[in-house]
C-alpha atoms as a printed R data frame, in Angstrom:
    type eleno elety resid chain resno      x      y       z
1   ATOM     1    CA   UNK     A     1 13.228 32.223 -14.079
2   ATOM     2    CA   UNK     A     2 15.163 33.625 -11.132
3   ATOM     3    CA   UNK     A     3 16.890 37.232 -11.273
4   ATOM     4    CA   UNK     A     4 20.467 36.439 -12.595
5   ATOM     5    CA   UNK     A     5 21.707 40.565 -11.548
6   ATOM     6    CA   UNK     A     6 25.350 40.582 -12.982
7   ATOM     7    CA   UNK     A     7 27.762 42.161 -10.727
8   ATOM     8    CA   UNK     A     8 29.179 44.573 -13.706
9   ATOM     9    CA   UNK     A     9 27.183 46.731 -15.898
10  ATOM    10    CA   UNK     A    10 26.612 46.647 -19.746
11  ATOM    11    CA   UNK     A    11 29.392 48.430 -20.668
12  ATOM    12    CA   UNK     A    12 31.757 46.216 -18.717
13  ATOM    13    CA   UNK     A    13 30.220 43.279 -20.464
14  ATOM    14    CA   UNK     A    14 29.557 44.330 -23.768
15  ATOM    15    CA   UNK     A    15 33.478 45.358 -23.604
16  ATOM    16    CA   UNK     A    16 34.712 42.352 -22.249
17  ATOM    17    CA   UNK     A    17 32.607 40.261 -25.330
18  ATOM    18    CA   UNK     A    18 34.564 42.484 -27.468
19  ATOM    19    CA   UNK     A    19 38.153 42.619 -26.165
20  ATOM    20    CA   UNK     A    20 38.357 39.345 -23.713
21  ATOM    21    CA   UNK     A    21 38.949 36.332 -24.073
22  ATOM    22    CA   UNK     A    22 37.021 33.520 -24.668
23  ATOM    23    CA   UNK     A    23 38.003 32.014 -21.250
24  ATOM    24    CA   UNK     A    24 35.155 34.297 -19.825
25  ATOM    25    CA   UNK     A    25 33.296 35.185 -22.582
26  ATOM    26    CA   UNK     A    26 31.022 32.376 -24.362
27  ATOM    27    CA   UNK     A    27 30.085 34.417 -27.228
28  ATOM    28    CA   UNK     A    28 33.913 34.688 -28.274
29  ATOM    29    CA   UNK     A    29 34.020 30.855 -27.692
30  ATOM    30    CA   UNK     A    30 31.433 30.403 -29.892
31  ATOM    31    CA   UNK     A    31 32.476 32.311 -32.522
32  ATOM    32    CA   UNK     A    32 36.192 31.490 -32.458
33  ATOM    33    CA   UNK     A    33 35.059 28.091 -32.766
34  ATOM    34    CA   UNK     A    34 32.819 28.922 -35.981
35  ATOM    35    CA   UNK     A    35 35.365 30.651 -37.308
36  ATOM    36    CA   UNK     A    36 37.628 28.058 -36.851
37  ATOM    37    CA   UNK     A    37 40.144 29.336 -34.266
38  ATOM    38    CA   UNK     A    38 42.036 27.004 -32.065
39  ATOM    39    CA   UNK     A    39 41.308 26.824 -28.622
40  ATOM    40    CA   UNK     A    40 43.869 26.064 -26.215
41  ATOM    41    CA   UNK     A    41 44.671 25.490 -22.556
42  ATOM    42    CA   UNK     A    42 46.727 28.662 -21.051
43  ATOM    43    CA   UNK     A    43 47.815 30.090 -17.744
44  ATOM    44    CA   UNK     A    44 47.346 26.948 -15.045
45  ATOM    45    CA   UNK     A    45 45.621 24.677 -17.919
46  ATOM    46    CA   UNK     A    46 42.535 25.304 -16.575
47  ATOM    47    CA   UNK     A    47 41.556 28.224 -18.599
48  ATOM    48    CA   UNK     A    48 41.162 28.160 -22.761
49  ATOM    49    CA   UNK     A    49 41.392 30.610 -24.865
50  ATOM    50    CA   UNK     A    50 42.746 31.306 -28.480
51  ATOM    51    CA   UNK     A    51 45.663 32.550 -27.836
52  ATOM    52    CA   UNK     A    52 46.849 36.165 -28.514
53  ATOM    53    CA   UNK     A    53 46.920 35.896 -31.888
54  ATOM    54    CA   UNK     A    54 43.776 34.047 -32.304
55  ATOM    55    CA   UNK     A    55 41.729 36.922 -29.589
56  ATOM    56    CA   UNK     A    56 43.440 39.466 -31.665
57  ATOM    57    CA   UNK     A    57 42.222 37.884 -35.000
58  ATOM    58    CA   UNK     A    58 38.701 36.803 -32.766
59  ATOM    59    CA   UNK     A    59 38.337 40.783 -31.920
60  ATOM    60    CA   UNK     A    60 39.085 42.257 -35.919
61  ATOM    61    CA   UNK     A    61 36.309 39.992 -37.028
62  ATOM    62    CA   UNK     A    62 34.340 41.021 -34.302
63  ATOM    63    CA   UNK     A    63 34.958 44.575 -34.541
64  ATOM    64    CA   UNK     A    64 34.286 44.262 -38.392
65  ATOM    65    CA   UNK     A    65 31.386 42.456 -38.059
66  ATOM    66    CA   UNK     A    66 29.482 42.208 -34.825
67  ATOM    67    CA   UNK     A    67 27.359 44.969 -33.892
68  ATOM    68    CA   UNK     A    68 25.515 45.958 -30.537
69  ATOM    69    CA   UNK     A    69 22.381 47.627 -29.636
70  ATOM    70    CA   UNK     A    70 20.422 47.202 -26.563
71  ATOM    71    CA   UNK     A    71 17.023 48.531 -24.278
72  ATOM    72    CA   UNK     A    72 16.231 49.489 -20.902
73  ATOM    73    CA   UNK     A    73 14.340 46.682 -19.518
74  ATOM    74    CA   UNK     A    74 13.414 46.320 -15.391
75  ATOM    75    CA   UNK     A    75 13.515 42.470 -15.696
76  ATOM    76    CA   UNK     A    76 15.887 41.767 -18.797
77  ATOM    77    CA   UNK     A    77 15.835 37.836 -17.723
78  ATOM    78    CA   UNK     A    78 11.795 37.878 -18.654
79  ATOM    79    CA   UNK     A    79 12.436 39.652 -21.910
80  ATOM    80    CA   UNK     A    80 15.996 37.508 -22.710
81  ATOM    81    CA   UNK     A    81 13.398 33.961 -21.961
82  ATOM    82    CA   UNK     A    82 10.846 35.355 -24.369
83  ATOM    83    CA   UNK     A    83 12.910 36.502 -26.716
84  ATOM    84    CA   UNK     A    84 14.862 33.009 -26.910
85  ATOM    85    CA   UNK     A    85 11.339 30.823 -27.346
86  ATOM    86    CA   UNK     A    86 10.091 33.202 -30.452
87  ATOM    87    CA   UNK     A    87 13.219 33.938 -32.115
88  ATOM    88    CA   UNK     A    88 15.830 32.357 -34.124
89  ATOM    89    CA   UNK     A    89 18.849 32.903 -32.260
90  ATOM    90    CA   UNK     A    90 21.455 29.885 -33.123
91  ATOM    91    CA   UNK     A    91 24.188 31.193 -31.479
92  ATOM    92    CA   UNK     A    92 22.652 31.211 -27.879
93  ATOM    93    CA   UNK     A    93 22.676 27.773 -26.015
94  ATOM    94    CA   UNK     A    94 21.294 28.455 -22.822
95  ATOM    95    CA   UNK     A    95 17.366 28.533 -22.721
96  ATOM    96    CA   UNK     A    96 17.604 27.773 -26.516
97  ATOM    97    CA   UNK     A    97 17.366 23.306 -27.072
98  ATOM    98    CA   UNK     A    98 14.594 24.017 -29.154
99  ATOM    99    CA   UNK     A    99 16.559 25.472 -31.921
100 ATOM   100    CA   UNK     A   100 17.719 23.328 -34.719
101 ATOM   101    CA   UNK     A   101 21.574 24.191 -34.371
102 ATOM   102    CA   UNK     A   102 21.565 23.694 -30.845
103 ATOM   103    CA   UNK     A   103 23.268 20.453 -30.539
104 ATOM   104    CA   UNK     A   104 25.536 21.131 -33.711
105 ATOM   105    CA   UNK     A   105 26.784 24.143 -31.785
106 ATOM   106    CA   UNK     A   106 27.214 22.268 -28.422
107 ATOM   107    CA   UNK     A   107 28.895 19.545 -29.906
108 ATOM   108    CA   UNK     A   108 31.498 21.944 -31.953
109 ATOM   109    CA   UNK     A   109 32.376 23.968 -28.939
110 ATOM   110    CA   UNK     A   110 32.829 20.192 -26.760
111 ATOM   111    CA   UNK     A   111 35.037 18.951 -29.610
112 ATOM   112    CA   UNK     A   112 37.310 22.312 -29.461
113 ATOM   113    CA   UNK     A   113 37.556 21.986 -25.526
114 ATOM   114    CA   UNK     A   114 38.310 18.351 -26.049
115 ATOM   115    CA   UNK     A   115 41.073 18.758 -28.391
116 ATOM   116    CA   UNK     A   116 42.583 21.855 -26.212
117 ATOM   117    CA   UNK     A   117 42.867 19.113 -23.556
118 ATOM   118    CA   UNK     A   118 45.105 16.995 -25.942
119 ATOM   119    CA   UNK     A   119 47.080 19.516 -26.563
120 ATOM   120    CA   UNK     A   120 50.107 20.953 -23.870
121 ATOM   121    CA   UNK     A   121 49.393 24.335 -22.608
122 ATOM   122    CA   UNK     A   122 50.388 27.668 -24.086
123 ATOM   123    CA   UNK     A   123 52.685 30.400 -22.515
């Protein structure tokens, strides 16, 4: 697997996950769609999000219910691809067709983006 160094560090992403949108996070994608939020086109139409009210719903649930912990690892992209293969982690896509919600999950997050194309954009 080749080194994938972010250009910001954990805090920066860990907060973004938390108070983004889902335009640049796929973990709030992916659970906006679970929870049923709608997605929609903003800004030029090229970006989707859920709106401010469904981020701001998106980030109570999160802050009520998703929790963070982490380690110090030299090569966290070795760690992340063994970690993937031996664990059941449904929510992850990447790295992760083995699991049996894989393609449910795909296929939920293509139908939101689908129907956000359908529908005009959002101020």
């Amino acid at each position: 697997m080749a080194n994938r160094t972010s250009t910001q560090n954990l805090r920066k992403r860990v907060r973004y996950h938390y108070r983004g949108n889902a335009a640049g996070s796929t973990l709030r994608l992916t659970l906006g769609c679970l929870l049923g939020l709608e997605l929609r086109r903003v800004g030029s139409g090229k970006r989707m999000t859920f709106g401010k009210v469904g981020e701001a719903t998106l980030s109570q649930w999160m802050a009520d219910n998703a929790r963070v912990c982490w380690m110090e690892q030299d090569e966290p992209w070795e760690l992340e691809s063994q970690l993937i293969s031996q664990l059941d982690l449904p929510l992850n896509l990447d790295q992760n067709r083995h699991n049996a919600y894989h393609s449910r999950l795909k296929e939920l997050r293509a139908q939101a983006r689908q129907r956000a194309r359908e529908l005009p954009i959002s101020s």
